[in-house]
C-alpha positions as CSV (number, residue, x, y, z in Angstrom):
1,X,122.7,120.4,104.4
2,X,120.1,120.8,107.7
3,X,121.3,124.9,108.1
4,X,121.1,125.4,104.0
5,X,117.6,123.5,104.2
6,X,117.0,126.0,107.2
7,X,118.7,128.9,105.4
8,X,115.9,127.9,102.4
9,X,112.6,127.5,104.6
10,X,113.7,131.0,106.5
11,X,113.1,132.4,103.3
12,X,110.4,130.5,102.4
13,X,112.5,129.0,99.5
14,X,111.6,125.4,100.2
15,X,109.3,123.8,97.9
16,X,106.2,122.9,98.9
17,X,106.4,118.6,99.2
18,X,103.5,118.0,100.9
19,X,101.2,116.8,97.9
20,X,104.4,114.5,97.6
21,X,104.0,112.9,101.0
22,X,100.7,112.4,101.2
23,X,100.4,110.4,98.0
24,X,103.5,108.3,99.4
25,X,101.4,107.9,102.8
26,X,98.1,107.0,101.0
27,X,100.3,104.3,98.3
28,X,101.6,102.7,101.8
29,X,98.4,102.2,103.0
30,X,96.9,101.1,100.5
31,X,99.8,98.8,98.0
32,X,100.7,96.5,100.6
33,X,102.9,93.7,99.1
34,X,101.5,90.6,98.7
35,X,102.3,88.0,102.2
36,X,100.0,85.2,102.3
37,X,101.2,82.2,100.5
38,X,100.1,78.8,100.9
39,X,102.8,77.1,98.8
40,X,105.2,74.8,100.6
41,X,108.0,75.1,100.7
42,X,107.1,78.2,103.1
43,X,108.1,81.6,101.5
44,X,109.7,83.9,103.3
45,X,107.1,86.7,103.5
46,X,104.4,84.2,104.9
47,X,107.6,84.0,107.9
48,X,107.0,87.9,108.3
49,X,103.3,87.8,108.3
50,X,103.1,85.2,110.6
51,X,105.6,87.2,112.7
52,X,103.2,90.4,112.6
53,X,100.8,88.1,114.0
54,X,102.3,86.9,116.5
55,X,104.6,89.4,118.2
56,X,102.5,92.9,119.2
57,X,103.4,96.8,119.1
58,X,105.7,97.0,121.8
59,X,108.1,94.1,120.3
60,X,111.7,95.7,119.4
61,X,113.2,94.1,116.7
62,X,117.0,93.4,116.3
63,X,118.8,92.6,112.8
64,X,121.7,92.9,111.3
65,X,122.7,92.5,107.1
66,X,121.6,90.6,104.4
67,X,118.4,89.6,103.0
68,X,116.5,88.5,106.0
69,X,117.2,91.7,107.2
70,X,116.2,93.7,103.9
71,X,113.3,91.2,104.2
72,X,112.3,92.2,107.5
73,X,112.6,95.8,106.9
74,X,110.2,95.3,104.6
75,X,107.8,93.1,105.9
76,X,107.9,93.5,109.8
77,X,105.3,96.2,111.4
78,X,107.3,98.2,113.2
79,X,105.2,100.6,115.1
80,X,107.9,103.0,117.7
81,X,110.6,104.4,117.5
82,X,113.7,102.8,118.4
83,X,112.0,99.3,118.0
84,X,113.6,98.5,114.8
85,X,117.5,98.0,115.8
86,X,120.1,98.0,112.9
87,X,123.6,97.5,112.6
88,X,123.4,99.9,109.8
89,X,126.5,99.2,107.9
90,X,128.0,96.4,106.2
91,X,130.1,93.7,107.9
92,X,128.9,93.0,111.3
93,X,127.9,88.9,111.1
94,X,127.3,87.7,114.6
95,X,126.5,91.1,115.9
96,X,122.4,90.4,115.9
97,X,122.1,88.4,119.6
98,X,124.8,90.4,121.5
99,X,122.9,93.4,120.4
100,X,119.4,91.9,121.2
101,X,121.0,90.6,124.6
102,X,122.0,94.3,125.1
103,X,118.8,96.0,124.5
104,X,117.1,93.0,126.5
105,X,119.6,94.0,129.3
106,X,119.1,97.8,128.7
107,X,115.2,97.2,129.2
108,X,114.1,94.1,130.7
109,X,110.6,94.3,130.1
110,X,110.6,95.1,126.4
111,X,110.2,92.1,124.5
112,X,113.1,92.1,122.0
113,X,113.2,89.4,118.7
114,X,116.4,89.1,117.1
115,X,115.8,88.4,113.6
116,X,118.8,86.9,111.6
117,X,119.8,84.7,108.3
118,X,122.1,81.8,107.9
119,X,125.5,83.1,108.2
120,X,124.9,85.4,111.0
121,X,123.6,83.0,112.9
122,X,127.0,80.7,112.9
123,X,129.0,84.0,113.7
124,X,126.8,84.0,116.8
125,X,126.9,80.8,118.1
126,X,128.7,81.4,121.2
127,X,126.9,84.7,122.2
128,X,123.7,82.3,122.0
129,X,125.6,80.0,124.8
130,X,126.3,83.2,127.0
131,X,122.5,84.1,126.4
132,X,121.0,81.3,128.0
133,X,123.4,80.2,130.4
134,X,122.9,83.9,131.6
135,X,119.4,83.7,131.5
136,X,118.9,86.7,129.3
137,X,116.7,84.7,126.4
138,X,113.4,82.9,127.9
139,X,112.8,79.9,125.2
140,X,110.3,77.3,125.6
């Protein structure tokens, strides 16, 4: 698909998409979806805005499947490259703290937030346990 897409622009056979992007870049600027509730209990999106708040530019975030992680995707600023870590396929529950305690490990000084629903969480238990008994997670 890349060489035939390159075959294509060589011979200047690519349409012309750039009208395209630009109203796609000025609709994301500009439709934000809706985050600030006020209703208890607390809704999910008011979690992510909260978390935009709170966590700056340089935070990496971690996640594996499911809807917190659509949810985040969707919700979470995410400003860098290769600060928005996904298992990417279907089936991994418990896989969200090893792989935060990996990039953690990787790069000590980024701050990393491991962002993950119910059911992951219980796959993960023990990888918690090997988190901070290794001192890898700083909690107050």
């Amino acid at each position: 698909m890349v060489e035939v897409a390159k075959e294509r622009a060589a011979k200047d056979r690519l349409p012309d998409r750039a009208h395209w992007v630009g109203t796609c870049q000025q609709r994301k600027a500009t439709m934000l979806r809706k985050t600030h509730f006020t209703d208890t209990p607390i809704k999910p999106m008011r979690v992510y805005e909260e978390m935009n708040k709170a966590f700056g530019p340089e935070t990496c975030y971690v996640s594996t499947i499911g809807l917190s992680q659509i949810a985040a995707a969707q919700f979470l600023h995410v400003y860098k490259p290769r600060h928005w870590i996904n298992c990417g396929q279907a089936g991994p529950l418990g896989w969200t703290i090893p792989a935060a305690l990996g990039v953690k490990v990787a790069d000590p000084q980024r701050d990393v937030v491991a962002v993950s629903g119910d059911y992951d969480f219980q796959f993960m238990i023990e990888e918690l346990a090997v988190g901070l008994s290794s001192i890898f997670l700083t909690y107050t």
